[in-house]
Every structure is written in C-alpha cells, then in structure tokens.
C-alpha positions in Angstrom: -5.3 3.9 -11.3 -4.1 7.3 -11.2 -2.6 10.4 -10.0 -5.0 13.3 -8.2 -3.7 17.2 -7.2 -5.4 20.0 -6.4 -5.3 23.7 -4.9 -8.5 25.4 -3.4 -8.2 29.0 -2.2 -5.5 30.3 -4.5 -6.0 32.2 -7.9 -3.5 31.8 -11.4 -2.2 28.4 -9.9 -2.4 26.5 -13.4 1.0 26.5 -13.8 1.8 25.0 -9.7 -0.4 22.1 -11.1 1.6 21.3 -14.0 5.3 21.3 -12.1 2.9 19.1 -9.8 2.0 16.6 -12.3 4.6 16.4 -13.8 6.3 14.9 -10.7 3.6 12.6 -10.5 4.0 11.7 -14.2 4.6 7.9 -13.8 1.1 7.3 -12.1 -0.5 8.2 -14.9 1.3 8.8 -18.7 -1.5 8.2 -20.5 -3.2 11.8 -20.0 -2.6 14.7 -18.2 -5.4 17.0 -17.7 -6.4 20.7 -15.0 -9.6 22.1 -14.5 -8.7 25.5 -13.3 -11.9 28.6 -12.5 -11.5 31.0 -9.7 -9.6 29.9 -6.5 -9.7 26.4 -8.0 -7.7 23.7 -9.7 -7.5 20.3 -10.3 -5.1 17.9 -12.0 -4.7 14.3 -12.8 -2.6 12.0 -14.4 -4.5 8.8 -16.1 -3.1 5.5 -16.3 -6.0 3.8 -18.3 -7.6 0.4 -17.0 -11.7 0.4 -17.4 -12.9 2.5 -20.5 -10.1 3.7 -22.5 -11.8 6.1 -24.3 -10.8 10.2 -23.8 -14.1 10.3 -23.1 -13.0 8.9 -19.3 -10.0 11.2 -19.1 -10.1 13.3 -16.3 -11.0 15.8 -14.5 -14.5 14.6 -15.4 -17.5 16.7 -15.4 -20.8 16.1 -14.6 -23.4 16.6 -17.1 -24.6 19.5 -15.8 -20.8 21.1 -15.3 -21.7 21.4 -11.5 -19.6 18.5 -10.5 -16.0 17.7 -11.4 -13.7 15.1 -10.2 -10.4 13.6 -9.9 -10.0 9.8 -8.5 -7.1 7.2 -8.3 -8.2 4.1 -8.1 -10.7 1.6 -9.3 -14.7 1.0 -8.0 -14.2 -3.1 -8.3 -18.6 -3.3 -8.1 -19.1 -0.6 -10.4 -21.3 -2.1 -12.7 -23.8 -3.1 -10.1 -23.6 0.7 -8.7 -24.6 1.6 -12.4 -27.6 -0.6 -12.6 -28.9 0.8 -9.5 -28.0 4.3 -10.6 -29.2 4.6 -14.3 -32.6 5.4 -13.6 -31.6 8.6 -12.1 -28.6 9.1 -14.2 -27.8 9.2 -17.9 -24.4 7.7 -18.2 -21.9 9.0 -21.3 -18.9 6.7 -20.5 -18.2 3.3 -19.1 -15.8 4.2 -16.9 -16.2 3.4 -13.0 -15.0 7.7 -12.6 -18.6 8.3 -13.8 -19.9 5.6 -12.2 -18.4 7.1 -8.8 -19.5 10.5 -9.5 -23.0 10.0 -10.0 -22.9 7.8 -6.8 -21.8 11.1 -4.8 -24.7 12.9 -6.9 -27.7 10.5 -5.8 -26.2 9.5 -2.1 -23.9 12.8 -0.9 -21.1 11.9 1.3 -22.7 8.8 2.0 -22.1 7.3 -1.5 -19.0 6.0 0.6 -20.4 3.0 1.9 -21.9 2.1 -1.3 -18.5 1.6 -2.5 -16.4 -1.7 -3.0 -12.7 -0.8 -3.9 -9.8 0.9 -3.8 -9.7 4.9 -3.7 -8.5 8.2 -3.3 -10.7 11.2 -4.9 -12.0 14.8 -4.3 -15.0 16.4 -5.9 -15.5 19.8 -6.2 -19.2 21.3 -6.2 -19.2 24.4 -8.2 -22.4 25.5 -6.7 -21.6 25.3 -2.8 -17.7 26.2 -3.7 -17.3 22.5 -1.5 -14.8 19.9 -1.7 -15.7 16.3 -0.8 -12.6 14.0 -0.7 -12.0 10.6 0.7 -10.0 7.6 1.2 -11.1 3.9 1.0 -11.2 1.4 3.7 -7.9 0.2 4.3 -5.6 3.5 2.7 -5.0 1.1 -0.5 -4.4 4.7 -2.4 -3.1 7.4 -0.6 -4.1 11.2 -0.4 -1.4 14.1 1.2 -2.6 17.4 1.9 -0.9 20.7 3.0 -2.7 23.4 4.3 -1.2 27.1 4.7 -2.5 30.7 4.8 -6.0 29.6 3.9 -5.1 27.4 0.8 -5.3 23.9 0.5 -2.8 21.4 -1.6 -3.7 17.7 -1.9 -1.9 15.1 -4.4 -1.3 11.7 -4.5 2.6 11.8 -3.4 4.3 13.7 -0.9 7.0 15.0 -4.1 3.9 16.4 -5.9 3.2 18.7 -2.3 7.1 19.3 -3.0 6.6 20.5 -6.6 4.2 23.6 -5.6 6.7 24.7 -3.8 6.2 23.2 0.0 9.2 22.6 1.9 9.9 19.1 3.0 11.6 19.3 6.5 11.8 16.2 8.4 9.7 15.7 11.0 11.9 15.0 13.8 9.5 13.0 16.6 8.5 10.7 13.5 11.9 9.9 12.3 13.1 9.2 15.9 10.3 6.8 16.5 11.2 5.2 13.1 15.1 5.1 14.5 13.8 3.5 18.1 10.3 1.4 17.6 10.5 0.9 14.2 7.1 2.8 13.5 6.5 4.6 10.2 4.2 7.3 11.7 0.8 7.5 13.1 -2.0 7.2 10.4 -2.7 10.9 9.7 1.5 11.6 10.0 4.2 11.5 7.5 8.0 11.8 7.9 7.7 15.8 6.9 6.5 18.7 9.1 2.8 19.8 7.6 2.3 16.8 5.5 -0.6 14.9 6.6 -2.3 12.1 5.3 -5.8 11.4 5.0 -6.4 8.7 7.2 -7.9 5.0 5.9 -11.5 4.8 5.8 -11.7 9.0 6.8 -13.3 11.5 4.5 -12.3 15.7 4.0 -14.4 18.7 3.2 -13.4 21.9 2.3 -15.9 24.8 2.9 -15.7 28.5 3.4 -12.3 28.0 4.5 -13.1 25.0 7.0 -11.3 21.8 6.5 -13.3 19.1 8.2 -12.1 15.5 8.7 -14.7 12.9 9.6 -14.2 9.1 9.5 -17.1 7.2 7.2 -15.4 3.4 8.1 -15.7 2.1 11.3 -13.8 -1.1 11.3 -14.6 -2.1 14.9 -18.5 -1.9 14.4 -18.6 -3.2 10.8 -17.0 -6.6 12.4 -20.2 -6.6 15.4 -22.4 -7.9 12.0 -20.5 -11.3 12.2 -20.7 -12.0 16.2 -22.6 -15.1 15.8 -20.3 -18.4 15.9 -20.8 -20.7 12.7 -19.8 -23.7 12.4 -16.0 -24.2 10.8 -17.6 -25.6 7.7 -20.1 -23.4 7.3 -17.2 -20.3 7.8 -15.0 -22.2 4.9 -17.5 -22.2 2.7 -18.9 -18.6 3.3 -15.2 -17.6 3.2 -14.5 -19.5 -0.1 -17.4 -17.5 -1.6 -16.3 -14.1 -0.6 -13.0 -14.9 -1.9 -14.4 -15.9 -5.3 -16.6 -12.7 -5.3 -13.5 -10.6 -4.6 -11.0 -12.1 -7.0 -13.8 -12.4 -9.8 -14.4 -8.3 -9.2 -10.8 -7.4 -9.2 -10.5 -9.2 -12.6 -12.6 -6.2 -14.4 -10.4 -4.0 -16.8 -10.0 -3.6 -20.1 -6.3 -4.2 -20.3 -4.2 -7.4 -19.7 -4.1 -8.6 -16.0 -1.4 -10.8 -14.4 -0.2 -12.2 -11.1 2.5 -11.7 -8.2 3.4 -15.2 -6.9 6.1 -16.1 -4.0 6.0 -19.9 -2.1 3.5 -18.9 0.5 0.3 -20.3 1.3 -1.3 -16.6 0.8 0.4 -16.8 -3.3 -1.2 -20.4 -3.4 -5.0 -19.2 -2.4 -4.5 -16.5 -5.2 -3.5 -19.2 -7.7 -6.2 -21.3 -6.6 -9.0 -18.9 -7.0 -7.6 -16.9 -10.1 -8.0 -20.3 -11.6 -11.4 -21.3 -10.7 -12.2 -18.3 -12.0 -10.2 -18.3 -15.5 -11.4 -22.0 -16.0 -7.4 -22.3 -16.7 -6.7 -19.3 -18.9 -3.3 -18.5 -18.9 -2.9 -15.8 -16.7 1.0 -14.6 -16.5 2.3 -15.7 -13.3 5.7 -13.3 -11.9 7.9 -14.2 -9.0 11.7 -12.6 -8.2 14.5 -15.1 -7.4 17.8 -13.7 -5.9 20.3 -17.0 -7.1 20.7 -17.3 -3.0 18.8 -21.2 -2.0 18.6 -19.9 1.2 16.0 -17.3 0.6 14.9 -17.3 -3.2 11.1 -18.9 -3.2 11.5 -20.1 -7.0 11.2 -24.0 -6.2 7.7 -23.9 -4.2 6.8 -21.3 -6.6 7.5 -23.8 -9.8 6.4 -26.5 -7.3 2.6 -24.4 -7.4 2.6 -23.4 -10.7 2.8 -27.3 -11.5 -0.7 -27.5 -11.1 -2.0 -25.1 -13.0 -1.0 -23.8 -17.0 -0.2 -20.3 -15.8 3.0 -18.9 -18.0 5.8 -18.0 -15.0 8.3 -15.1 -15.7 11.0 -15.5 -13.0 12.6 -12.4 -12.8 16.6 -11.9 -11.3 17.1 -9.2 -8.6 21.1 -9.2 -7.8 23.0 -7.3 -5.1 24.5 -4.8 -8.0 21.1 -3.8 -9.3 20.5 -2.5 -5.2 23.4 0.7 -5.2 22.1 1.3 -8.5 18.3 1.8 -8.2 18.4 2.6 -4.2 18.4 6.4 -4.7 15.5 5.7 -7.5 13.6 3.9 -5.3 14.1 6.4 -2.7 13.0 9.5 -4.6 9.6 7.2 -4.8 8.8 6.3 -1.8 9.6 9.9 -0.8 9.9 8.1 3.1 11.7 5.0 4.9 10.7 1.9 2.4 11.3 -1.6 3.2 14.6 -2.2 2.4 15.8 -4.6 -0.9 12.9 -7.0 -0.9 10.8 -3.7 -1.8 13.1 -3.2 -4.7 13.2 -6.9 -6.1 9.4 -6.6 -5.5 9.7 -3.4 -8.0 11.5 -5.2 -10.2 8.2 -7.5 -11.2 6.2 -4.6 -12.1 8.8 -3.4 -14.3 8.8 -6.6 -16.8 4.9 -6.9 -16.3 4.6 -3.6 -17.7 7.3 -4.8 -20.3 5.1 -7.7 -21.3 2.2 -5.0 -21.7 0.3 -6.3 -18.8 -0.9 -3.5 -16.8 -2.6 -4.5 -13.5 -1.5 -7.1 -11.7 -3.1 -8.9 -8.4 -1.1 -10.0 -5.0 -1.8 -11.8 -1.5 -1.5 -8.7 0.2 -4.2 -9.0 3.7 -3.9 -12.7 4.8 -1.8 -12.5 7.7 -3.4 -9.5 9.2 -7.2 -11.2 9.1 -6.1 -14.7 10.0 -3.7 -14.1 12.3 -0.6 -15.7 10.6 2.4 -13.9 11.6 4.3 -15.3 14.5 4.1 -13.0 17.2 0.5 -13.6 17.1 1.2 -16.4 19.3 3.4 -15.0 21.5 3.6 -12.1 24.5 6.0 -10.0 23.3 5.3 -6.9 21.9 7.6 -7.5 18.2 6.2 -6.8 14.6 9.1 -8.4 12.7 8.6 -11.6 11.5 11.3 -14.0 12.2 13.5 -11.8 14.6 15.2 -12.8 17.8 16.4 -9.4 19.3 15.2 -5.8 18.9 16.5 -4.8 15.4 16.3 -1.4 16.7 20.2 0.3 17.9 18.9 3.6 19.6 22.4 4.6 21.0 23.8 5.3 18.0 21.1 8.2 18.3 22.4 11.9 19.4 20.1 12.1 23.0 18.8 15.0 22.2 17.3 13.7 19.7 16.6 10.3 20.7 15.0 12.2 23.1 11.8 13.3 20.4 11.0 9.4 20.1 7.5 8.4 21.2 6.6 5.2 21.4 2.9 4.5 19.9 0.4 3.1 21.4 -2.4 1.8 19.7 -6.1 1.6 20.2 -7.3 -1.2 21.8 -11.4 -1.9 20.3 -11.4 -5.5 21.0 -11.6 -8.0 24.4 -9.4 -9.9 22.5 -5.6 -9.9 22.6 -4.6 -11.0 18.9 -7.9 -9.5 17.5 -6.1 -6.1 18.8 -2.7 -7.4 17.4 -4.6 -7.6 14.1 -6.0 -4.8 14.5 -3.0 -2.7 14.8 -1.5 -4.2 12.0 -4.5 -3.6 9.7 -4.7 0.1 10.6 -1.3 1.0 12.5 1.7 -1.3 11.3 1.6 -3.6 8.5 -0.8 -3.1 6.4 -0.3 0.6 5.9 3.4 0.5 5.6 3.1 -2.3 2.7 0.4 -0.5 1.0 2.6 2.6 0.4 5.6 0.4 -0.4 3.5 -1.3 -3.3 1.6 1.9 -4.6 5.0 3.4 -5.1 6.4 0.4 -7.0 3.5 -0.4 -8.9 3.0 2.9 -10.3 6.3 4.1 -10.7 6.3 1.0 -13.6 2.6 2.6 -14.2 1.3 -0.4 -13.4 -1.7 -0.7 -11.2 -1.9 -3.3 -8.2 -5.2 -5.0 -6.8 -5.4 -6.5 -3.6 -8.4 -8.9 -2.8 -7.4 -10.0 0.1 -8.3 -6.7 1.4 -12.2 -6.6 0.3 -13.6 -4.8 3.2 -16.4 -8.2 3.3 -13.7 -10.9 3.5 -11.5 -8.8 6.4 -14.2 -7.9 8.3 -15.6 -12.0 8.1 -12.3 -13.6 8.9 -11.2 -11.0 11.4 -14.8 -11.8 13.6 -13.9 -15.6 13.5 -12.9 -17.3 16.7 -9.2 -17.9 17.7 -9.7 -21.4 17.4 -10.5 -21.2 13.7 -7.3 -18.9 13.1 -4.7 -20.9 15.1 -5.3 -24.6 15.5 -3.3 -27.0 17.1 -0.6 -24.5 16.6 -1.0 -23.9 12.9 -2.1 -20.8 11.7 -4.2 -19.0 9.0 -6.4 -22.2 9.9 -9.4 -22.2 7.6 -7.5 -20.8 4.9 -5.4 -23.7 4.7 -8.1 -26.1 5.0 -10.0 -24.4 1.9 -6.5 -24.2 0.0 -5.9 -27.9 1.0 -9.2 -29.1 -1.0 -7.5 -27.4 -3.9 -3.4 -28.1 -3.9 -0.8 -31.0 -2.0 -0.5 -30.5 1.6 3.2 -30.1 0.9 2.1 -26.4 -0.5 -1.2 -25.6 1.8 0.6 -26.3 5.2 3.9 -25.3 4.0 5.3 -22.5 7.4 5.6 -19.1 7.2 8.8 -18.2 5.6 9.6 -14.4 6.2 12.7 -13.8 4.8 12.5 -13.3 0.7 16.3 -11.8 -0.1 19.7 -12.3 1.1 19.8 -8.3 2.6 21.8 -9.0 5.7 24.3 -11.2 3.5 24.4 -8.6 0.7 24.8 -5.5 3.3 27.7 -6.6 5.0 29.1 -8.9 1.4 29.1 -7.1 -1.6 27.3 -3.7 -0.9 29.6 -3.5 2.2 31.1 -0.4 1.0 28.2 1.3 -0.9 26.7 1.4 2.7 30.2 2.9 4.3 30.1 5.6 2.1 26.2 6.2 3.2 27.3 5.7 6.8 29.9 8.3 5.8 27.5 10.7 4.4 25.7 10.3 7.9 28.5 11.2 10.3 28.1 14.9 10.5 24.3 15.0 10.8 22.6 16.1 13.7 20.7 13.4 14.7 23.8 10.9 14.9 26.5 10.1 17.1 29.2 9.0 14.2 31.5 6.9 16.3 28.5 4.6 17.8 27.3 4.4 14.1 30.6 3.2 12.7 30.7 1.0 15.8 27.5 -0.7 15.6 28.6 -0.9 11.5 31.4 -2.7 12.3 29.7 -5.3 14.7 27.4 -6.3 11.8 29.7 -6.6 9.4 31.7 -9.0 12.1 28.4 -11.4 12.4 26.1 -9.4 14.5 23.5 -9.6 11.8 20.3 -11.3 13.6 18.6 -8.3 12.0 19.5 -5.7 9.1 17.1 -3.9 9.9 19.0 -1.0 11.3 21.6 -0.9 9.1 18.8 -0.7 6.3 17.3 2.1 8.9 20.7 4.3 7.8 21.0 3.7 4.7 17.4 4.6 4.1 18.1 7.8 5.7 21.3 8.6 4.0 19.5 8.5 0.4 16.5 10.1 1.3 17.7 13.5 3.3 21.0 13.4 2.4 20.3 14.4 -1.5 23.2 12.5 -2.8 23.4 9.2 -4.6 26.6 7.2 -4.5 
C-alpha cells in the first residue's frame, strides 16, 4: 500500500517528483524513491506490508533493467501467481511488486486478469519507450492523470497533480451535479478541470505520444459465468467458501492486522469468518462511539464481540474534534467527502496505527452485491439510506450556474431492475465514492485497508443470484444472513439496516452551529451562490428542518475545500 507518480515526455523533472511526493508523503513514509532517464520519471512512496526488506522498495527493476515499476496496492494471490511464474522467472524478493512484474513480463497487458486484489500501477518498458498502467476491478486504489503539451502526469492523489504545478480549478458541471443530484462525478471525472481518473477495471498506455484507454474488466459478462440457478443451499455454501478464500487471502502481510467493526450484519460476517480463520486469535477489533444512544453502534458491537475473544478498542469521536480536523480532512480528500461519519471513521485508523497495527480489514461491498440498502425495494430513484425528502436544496444555487448541472444517467446491462440498481452503485454511486473516502483515511494514518467483500469472485457470485435469494419475505441480504445465522444469535444476524452512525444533523445545527455560519459566511460572495437563499435554507435547518444534513454538509464541504481558509 503505497503512493505511485510519474511524468513521461518531459526532461530534468526530478525535482517536480520530489515536491510531488512529498505531498503524498503519508501514503508511504517508509521510503521514498525516482527513477528518472530521458523524458522519464517515476516516484513512490512505500508504506511496507509483504516483504519488508529494501530489497522491495520501489521503483523496482526487472532483472534485466528493461522493466521498472511503481504499484499501490497489494496482489492478495500472489503466491500462487509465483508458483506458476518461477519456472520462467528467477525471483530476488518476496514481495507481491515482483511478483506483479514478472506477471506483466510472461502475460503482457493481459497479466490483468490473472490478478486477485487491489491496485493501481504503471510500468515503463525501456525498450519500446511504453507505459502500461492500470486499475483493479472495482477502483479500490485510485490513479489521476493530467495530460498537457504532450506530457503526461499520473499520481495517486489529485494534491500530488497539484504539486507539479497543475492548476486545480473547479470543474463547474461536476460541482453543480454534486449541489443538485448528489453525484460525485462520472467514473473517469473529478471535481477539477483536466483531472481525470482512470476508471475501475480500465487500463492506460502511453506510446509515441498516444494515450490509449481500454477497459480489461467487464463486469457485465464476467457475471454471464453464474447464469445457471442453484439451489439456496448449494449458493450458501459456495458463498461461504468464497468468503473464507477471500478473508484467508486478505490476511497475508508481514505486519500486524486488525479489524473495523460497527453493529451491522456486514461487521458480524467479518467477525465470523476472521475467526474461523484465526481459530480465535486475538485479532484487535476497533469501532467509534459518539456518547449519542441514538446513533453510537457500541452496544451491538460489545453485544458481537461477546462471542468471540477479540480485544475491542472503542474509540470517542466528539462534535469538538469536527471544526478541528474538518479542514485536515479536507486537504485529504482533495474533493466533497462524506461528512463527520468519514471523520470518526478516520479517527480508527489513527489509534490502529497507534497500537502498531498497520492494515486493517472492513465490510465494505455487502450492500451493493446483496442488495441491502432500502431503496432496492422501492421505485424511487434515491441513493440515501434512510431519507424521506430530497436532501438536495438547488435554489440556493446562482441559475446560471445551476444551470451546468447534469443529471447522470447510468448504464443499464441488466433485464433486471435492482441488478441495475446494484450495478450503479458498484460502478457509479456507492461503491466508488466510499472507496475514495476510505483510501484517504486509511493512508493519511499510513495505514492500509482491505476489503474482502469486494473479491471480484464473491461480487460477481452473489450479484448473479436470483432476487429471491437477496430479498426474502421482505428481508434482505438473504443468504448472507442465513450463513451468518449458523454462526451468531438471531438477535445480531437479522438485526435491520441502521444507516445513520453519528449525530451530524444534531451536532450541525447544536454545537458546530456557528463553525458552520462562519463557513456559510465565507460562501456568500462566491459565484455559484445566492447568499440570502443560503442563509435562508441555514436558518430553516437550524429551526427543525433537518430530515437530511446532507446539504448543509454539501456547503460546508465546499467552504473548506475552495475557499482556502480554515476557521
């Protein structure tokens, strides 16, 4: 779990990398390394999970000097890839970086698909003068890129882009459809103008000056494998095997592991199988509480852990900690984050990584492949759990602005009305917003994350399943239940969905009431604002109009990130 940069086409640009590291520092403190020839150089900062040798530091080189890389992330099956592999390659390191590079070596771009895990990366071939980068599956690590006047910038955060000297301006038509639908940005888009993203399950080359974009992951078709209809036990227990496969992978690192926890039935399958795996090692356990009943998850949490011998570290997120780490948090997410239950959710990595554990695992993915959010049973076209009314207030928008919104719409692959509501959220919604919050958090405690929920197999499995094995008798995540059921009380296993983890609204209009005046403040004379609706629609909340925060988080958000001050 790293940090990548580079710069192809551009000569004497060793010391660009460095201001660029530097800003990306907290992925990776444990080395920073450049591999600069010609128009070429390539940086990376190591945080240090599998192999923690120098002899793994990066960028690595192939034997034969013709291949060198730079990758964030982690190859969960890499041993198996280097059993295959040895035969036709002499290995130097244990690392899963080697392991990945003599994959590209044997199989060429189509080492992709040989892959199980989590990545961002680039190669450059010192013979063709080509770059081969990619992304994994689902975007778990992310990959920017900039490309003007024939030269091409790629790091792992849009501030590293910012440190070689590329103007961030906002990208109006992206920040309006934030302010009216809610949407963070289509999958190749950020919230800047000429700051892309390499989409999930896509792959770039760079050649003679050509950039080329090609997807290598076709969701849709990879689900066709599992058309045929099994019977429910025979899918619980093919289910309950992938799960054990995936956890049992993401357990490989040569530093301490731990786990994120909340009340949920998604935290309760990740206990359950982290313990038929560690045959009851005590495995730290970490949860945030906010002293609020109404919200705080620390009683079915305890309630869990009662089972099992894992070691719980509650850890205490209050309403003064938010106006002083909000403009922290913002400078790392570098774009619109999720509000305070992303910053309590930071607050976990931070003691982790104070406790020396350094990766820890989460139940990031259920929802999306077993259908367990809400809406999934309704017709309305909402993506917020728990919501009664649009938490969206467009007329406090300027029309001229207001005017830039588009609203997305979103491929369609399936016959299948929730499959394409899943589907949206794996690719469009959910599942890529989270996955940026939590990279950001994680690593800016230089801590790396694991997700899997998200192995590619077990998606792709539960995602084919019939309706009827997702949403039974009005309960969902069906069969996950079931299987969780053999393994914990009832009480726990059909526990409902419960989709509100901090007292935000409470604390927004309570005690941070004027911390987010004087943002509101800092708002009135921008462009894109009309300050009396603001203060109007400000003042309505803070009289009870608070079904959703969500807007008033919306402004705040803004305020911290493009406003440049902190108060």
């Amino acid at each position: 779990m790293c940090g990548i940069a580079g710069i192809i086409g551009t000569a004497a640009a060793s010391t660009t990398m460095e201001h660029m590291l530097e800003a990306q520092s907290h992925r990776g403190p444990d080395a920073q390394q450049l591999f600069e020839e010609d128009q070429v150089v390539l940086g990376h900062n190591r945080l240090s999970i599998i192999d923690l040798t120098t002899a793994a530091n990066q960028p690595f080189h192939s034997q034969d000097q013709r291949y060198v890389i730079v990758f964030n992330g982690e190859i969960y099956n890499y041993l198996e890839l280097r059993k295959t592999l040895s035969p036709h390659y002499n290995f130097k390191t244990q690392s899963d970086t080697e392991v990945l590079l003599a994959a590209y070596i044997h199989w060429g771009d189509q080492c992709l698909s040989q892959c199980n895990g989590m990545f961002a990366f680039a190669i450059w071939d010192r013979e063709r003068s080509r770059l081969f980068a990619a992304r994994d599956r689902f975007g778990v690590k992310p990959f920017y890129y900039h490309l003007k006047n024939g030269v091409l910038y790629f790091a792992s955060e849009i501030k590293t882009l910012a440190a070689a000297g590329i103007k961030l301006s906002p990208e109006e038509s992206v920040w309006a459809s934030y302010f009216v639908y809610g949407s963070y940005g289509m999958p190749t888009q950020t919230f800047y103008k000429d700051i892309l993203q390499l989409e999930a399950g896509h792959s770039l080359s760079w050649e003679a000056g050509k950039l080329r974009i090609k997807r290598w992951y076709d969701f849709a078709k990879a689900v066709e494998k599992h058309a045929t209809v099994l019977p429910l036990e025979t899918v619980k227990e093919r289910y309950l095997s992938l799960l054990d496969k995936s956890i049992a992978l993401r357990f490989r690192a040569d530093v301490p592991l731990g786990f994120n926890v909340s009340g949920g039935l998604d935290s309760s399958a990740l206990l359950t199988l982290v313990n038929r795996l560690t045959a009851g090692e005590n495995i730290k356990a970490y949860t945030f509480y906010t002293g609020n009943d109404r919200y705080d998850e620390l009683p079915w949490v305890k309630a869990l852990l009662a089972h099992t011998n894992n070691p719980l570290t509650p850890v205490l997120y209050t309403s003064s900690m938010v106006s002083r780490e909000a403009a922290a948090m913002a400078y790392m997410q570098d774009e619109p984050y999720g509000g305070i239950p992303t910053m309590a959710y930071a607050a976990i990595f931070k003691q982790a990584r104070s406790h020396g554990v350094k990766v820890l695992l989460d139940g990031q993915g259920m929802d999306e492949q077993w259908a367990g959010y809400d809406y999934y049973t309704k017709t309305d076209a909402t993506t917020i759990q728990g919501v009664k009314k649009s938490p969206f207030r467009p007329d406090v928008l300027q029309a001229s602005f207001l005017a830039k919104a588009v609203k997305p719409i979103y491929p369609q692959p399936f016959d299948d009305r929730v499959k394409n509501l899943q589907y949206r959220d794996l690719f469009y919604s959910k599942i890529p917003r989270a996955l940026r919050f939590n990279d950001r958090v994680s690593m800016a405690a230089s801590t790396e994350l694991r997700e899997p929920f998200l192995d590619y197999r077990l998606v792709e499995f539960a995602f084919a399943q019939p309706l009827a094995y997702k949403i039974h008798d009005g309960i969902q995540k069906y069969v996950l239940r079931q299987i969780v059921d053999q393994h914990l009380s009832s009480s726990l296993s059909f526990a409902p969905k419960r989709p509100l983890q901090t007292p935000m609204r409470e604390w927004l209009a309570g005690p941070l009431s004027s911390w987010v005046t004087q943002h509101l403040e800092l708002l009135s004379d921008h462009p894109w604002f009309d300050p009396k609706a603001l203060h109007a629609a400000w003042n309505a909340y803070k009289n009870g109009d608070q079904d959703s925060s969500f807007h008033i988080w919306q402004w705040v958000n803004t305020s911290l990130l493009l406003t440049q001050k902190s108060v």
